[in-house]
N, C-alpha and C positions, 0 to 999 in steps of 0.2 A: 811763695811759689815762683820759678821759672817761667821766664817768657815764653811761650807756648811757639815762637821762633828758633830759640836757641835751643827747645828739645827734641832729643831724637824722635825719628821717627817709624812707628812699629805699621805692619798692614798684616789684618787677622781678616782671613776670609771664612768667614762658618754661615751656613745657610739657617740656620736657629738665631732669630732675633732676640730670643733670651741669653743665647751665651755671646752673644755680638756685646748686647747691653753689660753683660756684668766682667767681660772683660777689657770694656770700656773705663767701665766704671774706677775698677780694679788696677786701671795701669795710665789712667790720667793726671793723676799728679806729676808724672814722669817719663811721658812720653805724648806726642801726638800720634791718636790712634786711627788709624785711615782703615775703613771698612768696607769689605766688599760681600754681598752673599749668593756669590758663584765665581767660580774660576773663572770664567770670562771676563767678567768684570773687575775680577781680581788681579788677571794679568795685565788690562789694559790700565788700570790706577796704578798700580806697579810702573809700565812704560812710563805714565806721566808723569809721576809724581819721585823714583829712587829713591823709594825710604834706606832708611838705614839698615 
């Protein structure tokens, strides 16, 4: 596995903690998955963070 540095990085904002979890799940070998579950929260991890 990839340094969890050197991989991109995705932001999935969905307000269901079950599709947060399996798209997690789903896309960690290959990315850091940065979560938000509201648009507000989503935009401001966005500001901080410029995933890819």
């Amino acid at each position: 596995m990839t340094s969890p540095r050197k991989l991109p990085q995705v932001l999935y904002i969905e307000d269901s903690d079950d599709a947060r979890s399996l798209v997690r799940r789903l896309l960690a070998d290959n990315y850091v998955v940065l979560e938000a579950s509201n648009p507000l929260d989503g935009l401001q991890l966005a500001e901080e963070t410029q995933p890819n």
